[in-house]
Structure formats: structure tokens, C-alpha cells
C-alpha positions in Angstrom: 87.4 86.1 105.2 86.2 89.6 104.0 89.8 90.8 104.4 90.6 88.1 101.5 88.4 90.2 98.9 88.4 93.2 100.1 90.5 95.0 97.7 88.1 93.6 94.9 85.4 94.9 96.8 86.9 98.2 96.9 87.3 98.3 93.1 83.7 97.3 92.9 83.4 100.3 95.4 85.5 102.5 93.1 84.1 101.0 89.8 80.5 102.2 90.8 81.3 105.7 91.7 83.3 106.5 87.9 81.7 109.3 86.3 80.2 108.6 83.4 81.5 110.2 79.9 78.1 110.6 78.3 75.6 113.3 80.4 74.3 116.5 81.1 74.2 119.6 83.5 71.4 119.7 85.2 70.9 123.3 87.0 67.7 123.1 90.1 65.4 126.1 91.0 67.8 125.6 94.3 70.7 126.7 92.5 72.2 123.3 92.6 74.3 122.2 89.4 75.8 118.9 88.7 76.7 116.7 85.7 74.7 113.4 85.3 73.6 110.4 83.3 69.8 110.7 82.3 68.6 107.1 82.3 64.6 107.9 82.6 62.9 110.9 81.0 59.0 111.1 82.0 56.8 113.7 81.7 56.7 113.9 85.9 60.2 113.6 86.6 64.0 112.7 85.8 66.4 109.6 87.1 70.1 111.1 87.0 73.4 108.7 87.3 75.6 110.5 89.2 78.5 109.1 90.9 77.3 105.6 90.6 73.6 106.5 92.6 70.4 107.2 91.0 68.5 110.3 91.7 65.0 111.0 91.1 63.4 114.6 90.8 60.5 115.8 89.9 60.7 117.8 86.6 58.9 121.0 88.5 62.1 121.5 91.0 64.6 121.7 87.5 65.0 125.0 86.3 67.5 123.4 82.7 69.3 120.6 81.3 72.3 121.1 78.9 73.8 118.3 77.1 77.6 118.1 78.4 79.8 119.3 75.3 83.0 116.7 74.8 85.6 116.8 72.0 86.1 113.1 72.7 84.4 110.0 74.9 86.2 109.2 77.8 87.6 105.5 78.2 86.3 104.2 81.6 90.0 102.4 83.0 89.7 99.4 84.2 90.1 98.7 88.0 94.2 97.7 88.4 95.5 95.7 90.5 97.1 96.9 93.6 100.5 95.5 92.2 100.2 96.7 88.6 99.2 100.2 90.3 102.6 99.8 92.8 105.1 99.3 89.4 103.3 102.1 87.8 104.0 104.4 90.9 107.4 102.5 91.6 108.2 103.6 87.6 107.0 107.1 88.1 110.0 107.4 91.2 106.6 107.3 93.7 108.2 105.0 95.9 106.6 105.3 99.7 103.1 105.1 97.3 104.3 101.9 95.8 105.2 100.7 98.6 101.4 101.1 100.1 99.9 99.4 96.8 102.1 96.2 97.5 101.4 96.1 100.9 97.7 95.8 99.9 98.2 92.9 97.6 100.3 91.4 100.2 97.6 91.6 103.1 95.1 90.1 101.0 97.6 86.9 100.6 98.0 87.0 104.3 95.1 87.2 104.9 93.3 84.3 102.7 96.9 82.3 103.9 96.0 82.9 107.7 92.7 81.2 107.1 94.4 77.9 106.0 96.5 78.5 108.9 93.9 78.4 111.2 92.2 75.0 109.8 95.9 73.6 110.6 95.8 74.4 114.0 92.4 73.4 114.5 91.1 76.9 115.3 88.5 76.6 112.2 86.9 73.5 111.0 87.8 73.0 106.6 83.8 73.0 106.8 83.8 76.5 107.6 86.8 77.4 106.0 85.1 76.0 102.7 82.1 78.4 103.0 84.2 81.5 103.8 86.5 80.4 100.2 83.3 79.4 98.7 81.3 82.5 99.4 84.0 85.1 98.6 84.2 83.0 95.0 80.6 83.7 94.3 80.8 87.3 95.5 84.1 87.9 93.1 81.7 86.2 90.7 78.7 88.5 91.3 76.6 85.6 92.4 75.1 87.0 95.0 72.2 84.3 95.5 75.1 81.6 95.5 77.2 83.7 97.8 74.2 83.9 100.5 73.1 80.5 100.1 76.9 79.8 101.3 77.6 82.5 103.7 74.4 81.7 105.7 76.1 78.2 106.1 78.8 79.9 107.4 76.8 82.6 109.6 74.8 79.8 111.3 78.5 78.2 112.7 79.9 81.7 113.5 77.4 84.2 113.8 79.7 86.8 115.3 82.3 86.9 112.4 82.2 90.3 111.0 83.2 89.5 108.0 80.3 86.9 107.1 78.1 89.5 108.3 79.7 91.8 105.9 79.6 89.8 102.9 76.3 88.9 103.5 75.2 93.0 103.9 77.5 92.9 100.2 75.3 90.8 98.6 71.9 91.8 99.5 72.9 95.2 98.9 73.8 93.8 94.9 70.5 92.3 95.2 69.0 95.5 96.0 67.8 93.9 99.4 69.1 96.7 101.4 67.2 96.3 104.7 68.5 92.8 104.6 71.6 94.5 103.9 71.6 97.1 106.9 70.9 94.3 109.1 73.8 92.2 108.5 75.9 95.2 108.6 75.2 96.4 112.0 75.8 92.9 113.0 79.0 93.4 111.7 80.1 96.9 113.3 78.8 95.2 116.2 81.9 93.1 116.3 84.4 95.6 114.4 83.2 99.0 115.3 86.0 100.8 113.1 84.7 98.8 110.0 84.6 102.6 107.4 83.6 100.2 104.5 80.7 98.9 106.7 79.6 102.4 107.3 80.0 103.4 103.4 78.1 100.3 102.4 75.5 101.3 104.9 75.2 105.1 103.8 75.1 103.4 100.2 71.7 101.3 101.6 69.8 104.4 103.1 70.6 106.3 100.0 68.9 103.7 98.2 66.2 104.0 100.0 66.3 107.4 100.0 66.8 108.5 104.1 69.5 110.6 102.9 70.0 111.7 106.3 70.8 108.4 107.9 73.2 107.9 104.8 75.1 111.6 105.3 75.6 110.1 109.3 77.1 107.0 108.3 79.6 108.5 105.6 80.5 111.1 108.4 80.9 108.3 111.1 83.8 106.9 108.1 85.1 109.8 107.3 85.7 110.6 111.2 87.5 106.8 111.0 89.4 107.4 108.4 90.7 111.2 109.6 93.2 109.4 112.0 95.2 107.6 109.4 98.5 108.8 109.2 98.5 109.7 104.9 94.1 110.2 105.5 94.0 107.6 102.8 90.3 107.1 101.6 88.8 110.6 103.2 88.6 112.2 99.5 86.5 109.3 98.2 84.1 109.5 101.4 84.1 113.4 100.6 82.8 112.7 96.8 79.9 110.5 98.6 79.1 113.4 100.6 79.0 115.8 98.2 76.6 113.4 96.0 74.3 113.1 98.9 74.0 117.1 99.2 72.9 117.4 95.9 69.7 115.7 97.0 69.1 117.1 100.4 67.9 120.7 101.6 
């Protein structure tokens, strides 16, 4: 049932990873530069937005911080639907693109359509069908308390369904429940070993709780994945995770 939402879970994804307008540079006794959002100012330390994660550093590792100099602020787009995205490519003369955009729009219909499929020919009980629907609704939502009260319904009847087990690593991870979160999600690799938004959602976890390491091996481990597609779709967003994570590791 993941495979339903998935392409609002990768605007979420994408959404969360936007730079922000507003910021400053922020040059380290390292040598390291980068541009962030100062959200927390103490007289120990700093907590920088940058690409969607917060950093934390200790004020005696920061050699300057300049305030970035704009002429105007920047509109953050909203996330557009895979079809609205296709007839803007389509319009542009970007057919084979457009062409990719539609497909995705059209595998998320198949995909919540194979589900009612598979209640009428008895492979999946309405019961369970109505917690995967359910619990996908409450993610979309940003429910998440909802969403796991569901999806645990729906993990106790099918424990192996890597897409519970994803959803459920989603929405401890909004929670900020991200051991809860790693758990799930290894139960789902487990079952779909080439899941890369497992992986990212994993890397996203140890970030947060700062084993940087463990999140650089897991964004590799997608980026490795997602190598052998043909157009290598998705390796340049795996690469701007990577280079966030360097800024915070020797």
C-alpha cells in the first residue's frame, strides 16, 4: 500500500530538503562553508537548517557568519503533481520526460487499483485492505499517531508487508521516534532489499540522531541502487544528502 502514496511521500521527501531563502554563510575553523537557516543562537553553540536537517555546533569550531545578501526572497514552489509536471515538460517539447511524470501518476492508480483487485479475488481480506487505505489517509494527513494506531492493525495481520513496515518507519520518524523508526524499516528491507527510499529514510534517522556515519552508509547503499537505472533518476538528490552529511563529519 506504500506504493499508493509514495509519490506524496516523495514530495514530502523533496519538500523537506528546499533550501531556505532566508540564511547565512557560515565559514568553520575546518574550512567548511555552507549557507543555512539559524534557528537557535546560544552563547555555546548554533542550530543551522540546512537542506531540511538541523545541525548543531559549538560556537568555538565557527570561525564567521555572514548574513546571505538577496535582491529578492525566494517563493518556495509548491510540490506539483506528477501530471501537472508531465504537461509542463510535454509543453516545453520534453516528451520522453513527460512521458516518465505520467507514468508515475499512473503507477500510483495501479497500484491503489491492484489493492481492490486483490480483496476481489480473495487474496486480501476488505479488513486489511481498510487499514492499508486508512493508514495511508492519515499519513497524507500528517496524522501520524492515527496512522500507527491503524497500520499496527494492519502489521499484526501481515507482518511481512514491506510497505506497512515502511509506513510505520514514516511515521515514527515524523514523530521524531526514530529508533522506532529504524526498526520498522529494516523490517521492511528485510522483505524488499532494493527499497532506496527505505535506505534514505534510514540515513534520515541516524542523522537525527547524530551517527552520521551509519547515515553516510545507508545513503551510499541508495545511491549504489539507484546507479543502475537506466536515466540514474534520483542519484543527484541522494548526492545533495551526502554532501549535507559531510559538512558535519571529519
Amino acid at each position: 500500500m506504500r506504493k499508493f502514496n509514495k509519490t506524496i511521500l516523495s514530495a514530502m521527501f523533496i519538500l523537506s530538503f528546499v533550501h531556505s531563502a532566508a540564511g547565512e554563510t557560515i565559514t568553520l575553523k575546518s574550512g567548511k562553508v555552507f549557507n543555512g537557516e539559524i534557528i537557535e543562537k546560544t552563547k555555546d553553540y548554533i542550530r543551522v537548517k540546512y537542506n531540511g536537517l538541523e545541525i548543531y555546533y559549538e560556537n568555538k569550531y565557527i570561525k564567521s557568519i555572514e548574513d546571505l545578501k538577496t535582491d529578492a526572497p525566494k517563493v518556495v514552489p509548491e510540490a506539483a503533481s506528477p501530471f501537472n509536471k508531465g504537461i509542463e515538460l510535454a509543453a516545453q517539447g520534453n516528451f520522453i520526460q513527460a512521458r516518465q511524470e505520467f507514468q508515475k501518476q499512473l503507477n500510483d492508480i495501479k497500484d491503489g487499483l491492484s489493492i481492490l483487485d486483490a480483496v476481489e479475488n480473495g487474496s486480501i481480506s476488505k479488513e486489511y485492505a481498510a487499514y492499508l487505505f486508512q493508514g495511508a489517509l492519515h499519513i497524507v494527513r500528517e496524522e501520524y499517531q492515527l496512522a500507527i494506531k491503524i497500520l499496527e492493525k494492519a502489521w499484526e495481520i501481515n507482518p511481512k508487508d514491506p510497505d506497512v513496515n515502511f509506513n510505520l518507519g514514516f511515521a515514527y520518524y515524523s514523530l521524531k521516534e526514530y529508533e522506532k523508526s529504524i526498526a520498522y524499516l529494516f523490517v521492511a528491507l528485510k522483505f524488499q532489499p532494493v527499497d532506496t527510499q527505505a535506505y534514505e529514510l534510514i540515513a534520515r534517522d541516524y542523522y537525527s540522531l547524530g551517527e552520521y556515519q551509519k547515515a553516510k552508509e545507508n545513503l551510499l547503499i541508495a545511491r549504489k541502487l539507484l546507479s543502475k537505472n537506466e536515466d540514474g533518476s534520483g542519484v543527484a538528490h541522494i548526492d545533495e544528502l551526502l554532501q549535507t552529511v559531510a559538512i558535519v563529519t571529519p
